[in-house]
VOBA-1610 file (N, C-alpha, C; in pm, whole numbers, padded with zeros to 5 digits, always signed):
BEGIN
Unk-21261+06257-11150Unk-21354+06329-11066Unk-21332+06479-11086Unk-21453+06576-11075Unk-21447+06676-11179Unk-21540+06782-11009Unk-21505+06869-10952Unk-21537+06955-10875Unk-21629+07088-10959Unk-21715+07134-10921Unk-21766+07277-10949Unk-21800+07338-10836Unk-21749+07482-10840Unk-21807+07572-10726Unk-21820+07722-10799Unk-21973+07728-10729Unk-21991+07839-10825Unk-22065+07946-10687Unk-21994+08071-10689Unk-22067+08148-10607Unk-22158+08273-10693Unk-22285+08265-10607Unk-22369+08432-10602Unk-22379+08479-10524Unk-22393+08591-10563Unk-22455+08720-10451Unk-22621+08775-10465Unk-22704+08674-10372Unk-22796+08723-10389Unk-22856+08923-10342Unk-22959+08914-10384Unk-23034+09046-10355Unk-23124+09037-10227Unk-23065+09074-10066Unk-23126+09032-09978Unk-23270+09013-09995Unk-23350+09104-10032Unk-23544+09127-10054Unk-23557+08958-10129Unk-23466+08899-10197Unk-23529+08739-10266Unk-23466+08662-10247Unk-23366+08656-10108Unk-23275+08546-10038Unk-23418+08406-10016Unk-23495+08404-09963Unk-23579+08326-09934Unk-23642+08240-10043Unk-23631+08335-10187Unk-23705+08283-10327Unk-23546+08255-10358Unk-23489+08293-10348Unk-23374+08196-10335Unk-23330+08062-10326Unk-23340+08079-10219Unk-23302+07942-10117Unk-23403+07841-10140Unk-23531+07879-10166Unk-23641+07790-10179Unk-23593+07727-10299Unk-23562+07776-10418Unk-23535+07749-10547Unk-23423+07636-10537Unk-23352+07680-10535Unk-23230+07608-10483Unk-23251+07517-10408Unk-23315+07471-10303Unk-23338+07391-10218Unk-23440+07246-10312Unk-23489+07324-10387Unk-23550+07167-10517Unk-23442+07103-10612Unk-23378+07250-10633Unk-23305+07209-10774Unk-23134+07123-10694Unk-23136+07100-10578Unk-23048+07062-10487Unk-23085+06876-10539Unk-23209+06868-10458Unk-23298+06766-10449Unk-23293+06673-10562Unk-23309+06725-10662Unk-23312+06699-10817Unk-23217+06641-10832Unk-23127+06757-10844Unk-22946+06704-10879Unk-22924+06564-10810Unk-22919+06596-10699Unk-22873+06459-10614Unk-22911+06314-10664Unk-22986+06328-10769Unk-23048+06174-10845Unk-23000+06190-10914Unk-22914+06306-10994Unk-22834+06256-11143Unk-22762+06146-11154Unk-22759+06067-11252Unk-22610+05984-11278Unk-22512+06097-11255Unk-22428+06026-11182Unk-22284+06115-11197Unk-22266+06159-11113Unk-22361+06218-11046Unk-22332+06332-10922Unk-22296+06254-10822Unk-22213+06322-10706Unk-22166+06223-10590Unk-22197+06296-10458Unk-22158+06494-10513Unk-22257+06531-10382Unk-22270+06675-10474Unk-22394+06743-10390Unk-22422+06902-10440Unk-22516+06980-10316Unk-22423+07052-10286Unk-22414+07128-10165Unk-22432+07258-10200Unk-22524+07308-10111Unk-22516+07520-10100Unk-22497+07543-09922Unk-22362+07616-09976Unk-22323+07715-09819Unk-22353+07852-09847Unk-22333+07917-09715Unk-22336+08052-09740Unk-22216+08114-09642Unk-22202+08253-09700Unk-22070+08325-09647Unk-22127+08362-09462Unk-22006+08309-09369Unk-22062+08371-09282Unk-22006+08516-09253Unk-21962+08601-09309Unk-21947+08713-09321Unk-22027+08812-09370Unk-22071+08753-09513Unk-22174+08828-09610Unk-22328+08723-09600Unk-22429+08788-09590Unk-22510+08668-09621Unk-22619+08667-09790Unk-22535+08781-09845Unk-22599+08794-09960Unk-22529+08677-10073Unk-22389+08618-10007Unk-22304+08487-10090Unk-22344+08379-10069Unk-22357+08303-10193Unk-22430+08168-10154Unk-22316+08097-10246Unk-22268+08022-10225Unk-22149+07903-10270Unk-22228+07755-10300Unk-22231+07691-10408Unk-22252+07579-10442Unk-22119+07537-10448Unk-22105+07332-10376Unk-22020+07310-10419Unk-22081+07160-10446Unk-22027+07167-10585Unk-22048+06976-10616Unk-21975+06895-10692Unk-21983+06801-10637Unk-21857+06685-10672Unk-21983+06581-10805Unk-21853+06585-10877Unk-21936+06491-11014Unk-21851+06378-11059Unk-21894+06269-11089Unk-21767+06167-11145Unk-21655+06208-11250Unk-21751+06268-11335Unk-21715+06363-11497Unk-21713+06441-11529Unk-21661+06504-11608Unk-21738+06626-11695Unk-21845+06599-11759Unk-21824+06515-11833Unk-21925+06450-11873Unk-22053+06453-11855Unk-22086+06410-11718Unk-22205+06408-11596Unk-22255+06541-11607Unk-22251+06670-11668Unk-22213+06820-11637Unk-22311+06823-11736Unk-22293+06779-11837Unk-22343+06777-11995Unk-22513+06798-11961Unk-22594+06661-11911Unk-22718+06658-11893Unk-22786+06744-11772Unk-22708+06719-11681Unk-22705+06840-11597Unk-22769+06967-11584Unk-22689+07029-11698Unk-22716+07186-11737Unk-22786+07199-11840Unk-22859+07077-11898Unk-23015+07103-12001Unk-23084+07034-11912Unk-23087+06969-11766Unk-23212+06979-11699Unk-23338+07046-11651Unk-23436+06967-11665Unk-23521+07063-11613Unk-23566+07170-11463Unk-23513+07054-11397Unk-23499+07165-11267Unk-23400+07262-11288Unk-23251+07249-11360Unk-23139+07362-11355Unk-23208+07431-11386Unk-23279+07463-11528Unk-23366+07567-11628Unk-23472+07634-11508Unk-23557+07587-11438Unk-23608+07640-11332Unk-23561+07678-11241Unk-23433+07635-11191Unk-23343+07737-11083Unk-23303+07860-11175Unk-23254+07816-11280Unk-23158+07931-11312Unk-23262+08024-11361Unk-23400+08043-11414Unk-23557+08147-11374Unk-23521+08201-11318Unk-23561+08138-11175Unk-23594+08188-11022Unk-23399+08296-10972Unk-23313+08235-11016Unk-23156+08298-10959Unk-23142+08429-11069Unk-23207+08400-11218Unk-23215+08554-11226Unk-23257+08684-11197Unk-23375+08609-11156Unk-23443+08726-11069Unk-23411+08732-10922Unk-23274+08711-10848Unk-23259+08686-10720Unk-23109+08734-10756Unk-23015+08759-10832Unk-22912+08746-10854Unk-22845+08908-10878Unk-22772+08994-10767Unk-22678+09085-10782Unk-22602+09115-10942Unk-22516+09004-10953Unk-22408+08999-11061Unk-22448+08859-11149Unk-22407+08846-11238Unk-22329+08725-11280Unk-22266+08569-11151Unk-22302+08489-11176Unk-22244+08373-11125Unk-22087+08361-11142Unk-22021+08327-11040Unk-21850+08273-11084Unk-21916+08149-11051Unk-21833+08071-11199Unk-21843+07978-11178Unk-21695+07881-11192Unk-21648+07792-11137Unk-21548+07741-11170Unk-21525+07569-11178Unk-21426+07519-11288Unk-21473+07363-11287Unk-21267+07361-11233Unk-21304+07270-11113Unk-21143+07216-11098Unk-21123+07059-11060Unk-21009+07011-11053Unk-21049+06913-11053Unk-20871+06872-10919Unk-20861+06784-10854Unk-20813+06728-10742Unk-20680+06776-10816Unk-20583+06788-10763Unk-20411+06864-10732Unk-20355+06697-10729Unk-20229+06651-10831Unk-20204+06548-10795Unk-20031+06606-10765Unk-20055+06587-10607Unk-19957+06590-10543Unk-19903+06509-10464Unk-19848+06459-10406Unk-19771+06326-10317Unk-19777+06392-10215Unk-19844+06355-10113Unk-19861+06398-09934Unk-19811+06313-09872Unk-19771+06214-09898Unk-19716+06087-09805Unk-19593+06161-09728
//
C-alpha cells in the first residue's frame, strides 16, 4: 500500500475554479482500480493550501492514474489556479512494532 500527498497553494481570485476542478477529478479517481481513498483538505490556517491525500494499493495503480483523462483536465484547470509548483510526495506505512 502506497500513500500520496501532495499540497498547493492556490491563488485566492480561482479557489472556487479550483475546488470545482478538483471536486470531478476527485469523483473520477475514486473508480480507479487501485485506489482505496482520495481526499482534498484544506489548511485551517492558510486557505490558499489545499492537501490531497490518497491511499492506492500500488504504485503501480499511480501509472494509469496520471495519463487519465480527468487528471489531464485537473491538472489544465490547477495551472491556471496554482501559486507555485505542487509538493508532491509518495510514502508508504513505517514498519514499526507498536504492540
Amino acid at each position: 500500500m502506497i500513500y500520496v500527498v501532495a499540497t498547493l497553494t492556490v491563488k485566492p481570485e480561482t479557489r472556487a475554479e479550483f475546488i470545482a476542478g478538483a471536486t470531478a477529478c476527485i469523483k473520477e479517481t475514486r473508480k480507479e482500480k487501485g485506489n482505496i481513498a482520495y481526499d482534498m483538505h484544506e489548511s485551517v490556517t492558510d486557505p490558499s493550501k489545499m492537501v490531497f491525500v490518497e491511499q492506492w494499493e500500488d504504485a503501480e495503480a499511480l501509472v494509469p492514474h496520471r495519463a487519465a483523462d480527468h487528471m489531464k483536465a485537473f491538472g489544465r484547470i490547477a495551472a491556471q489556479c496554482l501559486t507555485a509548483p505542487p509538493k508532491i510526495e509518495v510514502i508508504t506505512p513505517a514498519k514499526v512494532d507498536i504492540r
